[in-house]
N, C-alpha and C positions, 0 to 999 in steps of 0.2 A: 243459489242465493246471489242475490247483484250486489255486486262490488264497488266499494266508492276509492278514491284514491283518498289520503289525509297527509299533512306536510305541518309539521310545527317549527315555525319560522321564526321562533322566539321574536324578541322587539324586533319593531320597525316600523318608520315614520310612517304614519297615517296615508301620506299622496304615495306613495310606493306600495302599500298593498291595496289600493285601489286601482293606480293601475297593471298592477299583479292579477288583481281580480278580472278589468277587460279582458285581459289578454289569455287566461284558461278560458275566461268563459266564453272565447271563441273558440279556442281546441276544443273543448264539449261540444260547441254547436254544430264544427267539423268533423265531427268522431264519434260514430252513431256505436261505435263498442263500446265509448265511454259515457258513464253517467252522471259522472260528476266529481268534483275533488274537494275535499273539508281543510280548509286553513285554518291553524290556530295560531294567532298571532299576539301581541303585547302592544299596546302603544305608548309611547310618551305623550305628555298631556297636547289632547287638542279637543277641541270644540268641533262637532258635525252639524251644521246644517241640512237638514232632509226636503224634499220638494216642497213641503207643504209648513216650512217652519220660518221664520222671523226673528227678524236682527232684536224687533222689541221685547224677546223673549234673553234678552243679553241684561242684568241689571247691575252691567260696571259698561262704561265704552270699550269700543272695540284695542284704545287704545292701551288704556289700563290692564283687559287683558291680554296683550300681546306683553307689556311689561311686567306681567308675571310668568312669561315662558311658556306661555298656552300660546297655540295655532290656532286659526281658524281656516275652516275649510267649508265648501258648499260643496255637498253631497248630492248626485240622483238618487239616493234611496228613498223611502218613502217614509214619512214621519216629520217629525218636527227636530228640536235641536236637543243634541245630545253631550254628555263627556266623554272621552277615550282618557285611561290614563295608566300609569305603572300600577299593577297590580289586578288589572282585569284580564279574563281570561275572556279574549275575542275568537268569536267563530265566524268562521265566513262561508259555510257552505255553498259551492256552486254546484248545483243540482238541476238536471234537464227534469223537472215534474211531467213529463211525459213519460216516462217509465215509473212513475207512479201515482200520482193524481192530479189533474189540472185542475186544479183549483186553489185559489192564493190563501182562501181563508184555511180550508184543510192543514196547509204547508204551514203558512204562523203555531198553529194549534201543536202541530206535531213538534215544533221548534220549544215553544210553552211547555211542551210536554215532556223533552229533552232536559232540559233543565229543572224541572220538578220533580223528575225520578233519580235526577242525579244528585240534589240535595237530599235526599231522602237518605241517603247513604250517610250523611253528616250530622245523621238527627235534625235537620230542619225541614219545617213542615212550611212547604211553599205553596202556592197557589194563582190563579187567576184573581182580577180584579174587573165586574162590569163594565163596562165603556171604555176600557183601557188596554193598549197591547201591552205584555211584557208577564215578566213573573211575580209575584209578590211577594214578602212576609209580613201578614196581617196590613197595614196599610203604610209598608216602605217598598217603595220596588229597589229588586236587586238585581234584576235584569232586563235592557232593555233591545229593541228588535225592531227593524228596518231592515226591508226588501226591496228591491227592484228587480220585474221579470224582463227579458229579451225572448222573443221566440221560445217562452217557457221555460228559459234556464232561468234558475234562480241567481241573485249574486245580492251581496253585502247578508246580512247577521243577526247576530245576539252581542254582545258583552255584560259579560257578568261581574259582580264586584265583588274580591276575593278580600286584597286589603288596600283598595283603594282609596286615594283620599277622599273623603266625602265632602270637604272644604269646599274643593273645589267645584262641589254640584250647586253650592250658594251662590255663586256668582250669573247662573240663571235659573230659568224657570225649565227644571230636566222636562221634558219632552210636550214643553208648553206648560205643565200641570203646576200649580200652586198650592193645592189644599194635602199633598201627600206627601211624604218623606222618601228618605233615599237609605236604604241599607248595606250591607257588605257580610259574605261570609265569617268574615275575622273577626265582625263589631259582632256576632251569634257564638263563634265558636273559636278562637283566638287558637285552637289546635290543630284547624285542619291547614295542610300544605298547599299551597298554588300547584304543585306536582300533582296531589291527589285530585285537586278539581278536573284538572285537564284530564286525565284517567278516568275517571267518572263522567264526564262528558261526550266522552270516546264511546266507552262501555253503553250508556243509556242513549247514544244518537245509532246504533248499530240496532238496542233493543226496538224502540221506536220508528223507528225509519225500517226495519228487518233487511241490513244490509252490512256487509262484510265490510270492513275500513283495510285496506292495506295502504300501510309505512309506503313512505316514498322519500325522495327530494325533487326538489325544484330541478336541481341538474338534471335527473333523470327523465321526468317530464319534457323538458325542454329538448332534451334526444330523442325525440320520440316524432317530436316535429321539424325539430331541425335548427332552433332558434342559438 
């Protein structure tokens, strides 16, 4: 069975595990043993701009929200504009899809697919929505998903909304869209823990993906290359 490495890095700002992310996902590109490594991360509140997203999808200025403690950041992933904030549980898979499918629509669906088997565990009954990337319940997304490939490595994610604030998805139009709402495991099921999400994402990215996750750290990794 192929093995991925996983590292849960609790919080940490937004521009720091992005460039976290450049930088394994050159040791994957260098390291044809390795296939990939799964980040689970936290962030405090910031705004992502994705290649294909816009400031006019902001409906406060940039300035107002900076004075409410939100960042703003511009993203290479792909998508539009998004929330990070306390309370979601972010995944960053870097994954060389060469050791298992080139193809980007496949890799989103299996990501879709990660997260809907892992709610299932919580009684919530998630799903896809037509025209749209991300996860559903009924017509709130509660998870949303931007990629960017290099050389067929995958890098950036999902984030899912555990007990997030969802105030703060008012402040734009979540990933361009205006007609749909925004949900959270917590605002469904006010029992289940941010610990058990992350365990059950673990669990159903191993199911789906058929691939062993082994524990790691950052320091570890980083002796491996030398950094």
């Amino acid at each position: 069975m192929k093995k991925v490495l996983v590292m849960n890095l609790g919080r940490i700002r937004y521009g720091e595990a992005y460039e976290l992310q450049k930088e394994l996902l050159n040791y994957v590109l260098d390291n044809e043993a390795l296939i990939g490594v799964f980040l689970l991360v936290e962030h405090p509140p910031v705004f992502t701009i994705g290649k294909s997203g816009t400031y006019k999808d902001f409906l406060y200025s940039t300035e107002e929200i900076r004075e409410r403690g939100i960042e703003i950041y511009e993203s290479d992933r792909g998508g539009k504009i998004t929330y990070h904030g306390l309370g979601q549980v972010v995944g960053y898979p870097i994954l060389d899809l060469k050791a298992f499918k080139k193809d980007l629509h496949w890799y989103v669906h299996q990501i879709e697919e990660t997260i809907i088997d892992s709610l299932k565990t919580f009684g919530i009954s998630a799903g896809r929505k037509d025209k749209y990337i991300g996860v559903w319940v009924e017509n709130e997304k509660i998870c949303a998903i931007g990629i960017r490939l290099k050389k067929w490595v995958a890098m950036h994610g999902f984030a899912l909304n555990h007990h997030t604030n969802l105030e703060d998805f008012h402040l734009i139009n979540p990933c361009g869209i205006r007609e749909f709402g925004v949900t959270s495991i917590n605002k469904i099921n006010q029992k289940v823990k941010y610990t058990e999400v992350i365990e059950e994402v673990k669990k159903s990215f191993e199911k789906i993906f058929d691939v062993e996750l082994v524990e790691t750290t950052l320091n570890e990794v980083r002796d491996c290359y030398g950094k």
